[in-house]
N, C-alpha and C positions, 0 to 999 in steps of 0.2 A: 504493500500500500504506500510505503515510503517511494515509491520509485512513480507513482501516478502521482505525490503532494508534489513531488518535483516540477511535473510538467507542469504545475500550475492550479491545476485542481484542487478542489476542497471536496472533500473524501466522505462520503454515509455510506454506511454499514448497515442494513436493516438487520436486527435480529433471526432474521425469519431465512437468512440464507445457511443456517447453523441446523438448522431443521434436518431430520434423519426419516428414511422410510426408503428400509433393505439398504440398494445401494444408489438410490437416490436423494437429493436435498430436499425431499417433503413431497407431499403428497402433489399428483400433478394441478390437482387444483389450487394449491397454497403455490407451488410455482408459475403457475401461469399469471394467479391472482398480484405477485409479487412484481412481477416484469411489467404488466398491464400500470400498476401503480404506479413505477418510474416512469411510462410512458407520458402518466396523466398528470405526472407533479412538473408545475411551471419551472423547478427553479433547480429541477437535471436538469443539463444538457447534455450530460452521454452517459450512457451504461457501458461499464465494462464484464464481460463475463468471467466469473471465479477464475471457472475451469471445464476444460470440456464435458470432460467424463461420457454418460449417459443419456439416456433419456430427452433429447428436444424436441424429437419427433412426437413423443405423447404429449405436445402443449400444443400444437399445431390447431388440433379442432378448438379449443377452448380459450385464444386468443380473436381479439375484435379487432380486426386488421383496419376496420373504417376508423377507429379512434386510434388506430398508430400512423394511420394516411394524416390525420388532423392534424399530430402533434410530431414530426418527424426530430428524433434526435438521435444522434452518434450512437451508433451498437457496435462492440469490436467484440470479436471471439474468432476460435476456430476450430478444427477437427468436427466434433460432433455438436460443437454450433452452426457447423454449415447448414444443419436443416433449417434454423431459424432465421439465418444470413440469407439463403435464395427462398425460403416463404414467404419473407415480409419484402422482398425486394418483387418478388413476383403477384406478390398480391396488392400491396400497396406503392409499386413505382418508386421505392426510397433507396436511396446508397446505402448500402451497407459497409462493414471494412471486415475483412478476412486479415485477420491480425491476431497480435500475442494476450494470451490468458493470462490475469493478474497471478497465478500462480505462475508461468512461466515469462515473466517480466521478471528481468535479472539486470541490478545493478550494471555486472561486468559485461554485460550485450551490448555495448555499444550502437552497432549495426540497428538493430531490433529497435533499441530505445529510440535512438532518433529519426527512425524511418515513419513509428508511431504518430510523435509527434509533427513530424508534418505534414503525413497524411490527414491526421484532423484540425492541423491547424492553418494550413500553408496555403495563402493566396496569391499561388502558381501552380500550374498543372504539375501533378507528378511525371517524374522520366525515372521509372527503374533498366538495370541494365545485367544482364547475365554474369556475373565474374566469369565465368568460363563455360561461356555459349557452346553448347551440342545441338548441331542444326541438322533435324531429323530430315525434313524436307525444306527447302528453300523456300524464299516469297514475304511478302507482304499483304497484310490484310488489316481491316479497321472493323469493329463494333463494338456494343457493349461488353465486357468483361462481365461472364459468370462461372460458375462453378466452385468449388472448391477441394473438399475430401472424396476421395473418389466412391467410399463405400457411404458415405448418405450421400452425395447424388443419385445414386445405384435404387436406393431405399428410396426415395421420393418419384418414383415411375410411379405411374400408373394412380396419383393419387391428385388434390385436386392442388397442389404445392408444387407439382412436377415444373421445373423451369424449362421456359422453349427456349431451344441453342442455335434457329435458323439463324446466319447473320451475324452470329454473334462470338467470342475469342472464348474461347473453353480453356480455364484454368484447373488443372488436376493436380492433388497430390496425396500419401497415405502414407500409413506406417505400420510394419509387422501383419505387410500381406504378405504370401508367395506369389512369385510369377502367376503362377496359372490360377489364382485367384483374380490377381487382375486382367487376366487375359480371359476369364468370365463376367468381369463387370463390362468392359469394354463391349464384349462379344453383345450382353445384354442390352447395353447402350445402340451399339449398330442394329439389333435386329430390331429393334424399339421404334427405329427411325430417326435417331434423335441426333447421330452425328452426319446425315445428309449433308445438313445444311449449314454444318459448321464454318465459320470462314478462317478461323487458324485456331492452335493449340499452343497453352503457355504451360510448360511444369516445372513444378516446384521440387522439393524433394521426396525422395520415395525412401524412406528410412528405416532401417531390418526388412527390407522387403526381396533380398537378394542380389544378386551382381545387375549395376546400371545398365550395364548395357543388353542386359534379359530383357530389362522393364523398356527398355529404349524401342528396341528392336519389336515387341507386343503393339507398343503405341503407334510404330510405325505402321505396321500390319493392319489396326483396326481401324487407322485413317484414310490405307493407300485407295479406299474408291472415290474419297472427297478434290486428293490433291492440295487439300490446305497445308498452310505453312505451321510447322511443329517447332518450336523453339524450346529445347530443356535448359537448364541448370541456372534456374533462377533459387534465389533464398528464401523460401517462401514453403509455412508450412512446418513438419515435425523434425527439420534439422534444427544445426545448432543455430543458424540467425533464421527469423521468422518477421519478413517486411513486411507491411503490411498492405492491401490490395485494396481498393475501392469496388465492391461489389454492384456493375449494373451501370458502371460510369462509361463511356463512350474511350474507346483508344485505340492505337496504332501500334501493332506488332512488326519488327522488322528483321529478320533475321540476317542480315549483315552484320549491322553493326550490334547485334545481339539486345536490342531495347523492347523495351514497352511504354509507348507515352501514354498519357490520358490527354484526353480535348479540352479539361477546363479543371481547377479547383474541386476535391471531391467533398469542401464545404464551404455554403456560403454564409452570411453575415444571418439572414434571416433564420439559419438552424439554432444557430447561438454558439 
């Protein structure tokens, strides 16, 4: 928490996040109940989530996505916050940020720490850039940036959450899959329909997930009928730096010069 008073923030704690039931923070109603709350208190402007963990997928039906349209503010999480990062971005139109869990906010992150804060603070478009670009397929492409973990993406098919990827930059990343796990999410993903119309691929890290160039070589395979452009080795996700991503913001992949820009600020004045 000391590493968020830094950025500037003044820090609440609701009691109610200490709450136990099995291996989740509370019942999913006392959790839904809880998020809805920060959504409706004037005087958040951003929720950070703990920790990934479990369970975001059972708040899905029990969140009023027209009262988080009303009152849009900063949600950062990741791994199995992705379900609630492309829910509320798909239902309600709002940026999200695919970024680090106050439990894995660490002082010595550098990297991490300050990518955070300018992704919610910075009134200039972000330019992230691959430290050491693996250019699956070549090319360039522009849309809005979604995705995130690759097994809750997987999990939100077929439901009314499911995010469409025509047109738009597919971010993947996961951790302590096998190969041939992920080479059945993918598979799921193509027979689905959903990577048709993808217009390029950004990944992040795939961590305990077996040798890169297994996972590289999968990705390649379950794209080659689109021809979009595949860009790996961004920091992004369950390595050791985790940047953070604007979910649903408009940007330009380039595999050249191995970047990611976004088109504009992924916040403005009127968020807070």
């Amino acid at each position: 928490m000391a590493v968020v008073e830094s950025m500037g923030y003044q820090v609440r704690i609701s009691d109610r996040l200490f709450r136990r039931q099995g291996y989740l923070a509370g019942s999913d109603t006392e959790r839904a109940e809880l998020l809805m709350e920060l959504f409706a208190d004037e005087s958040v402007k951003a929720i950070f989530c703990a920790r990934g963990g479990f369970g975001s997928m059972r708040l899905l039906p029990l969140l009023d996505f027209k009262a988080i349209r009303a009152k849009p503010k900063i949600l950062v999480g990741f791994s199995d916050i992705t379900a609630l990062l492309l829910a509320i971005f798909s239902s309600c139109r709002m940026v999200t940020f695919h970024g680090p869990l106050v439990t894995t906010l660490k002082k010595d992150h550098a990297k991490t720490y300050s990518a955070l804060i300018e992704a919610v603070s910075s009134d200039s478009p972000l330019l992230l850039t691959a430290p050491e670009p693996v250019v699956l397929s070549p090319g360039q492409a522009s849309g809005a940036l979604v995705g995130g973990n690759l097994t809750s993406l997987c999990h939100l098919l077929g439901t009314p959450y499911e995010p469409h990827l025509d047109g738009r930059l597919l971010f993947l990343e996961d951790r302590q899959e096998a190969p041939y796990r992920i080479d059945r999410m993918l598979c799921q993903l193509r027979l689905s329909g959903q990577l048709d119309g993808v217009a390029g691929v950004i990944l992040g890290s795939f961590e305990e997930c077996g040798p890169l160039e297994d996972i590289h070589a999968i990705v390649r395979e379950a794209f080659r009928h689109t021809h979009a452009p595949i860009l790996a080795g961004f920091d992004v996700g369950h390595g050791a730096d985790n940047l953070t991503l604007p979910i649903g913001l408009e940007a330009k992949m380039d595999t050249e010069d191995g970047s990611l820009r976004f088109a504009e600020p992924a916040v403005h004045e009127d968020h807070g």
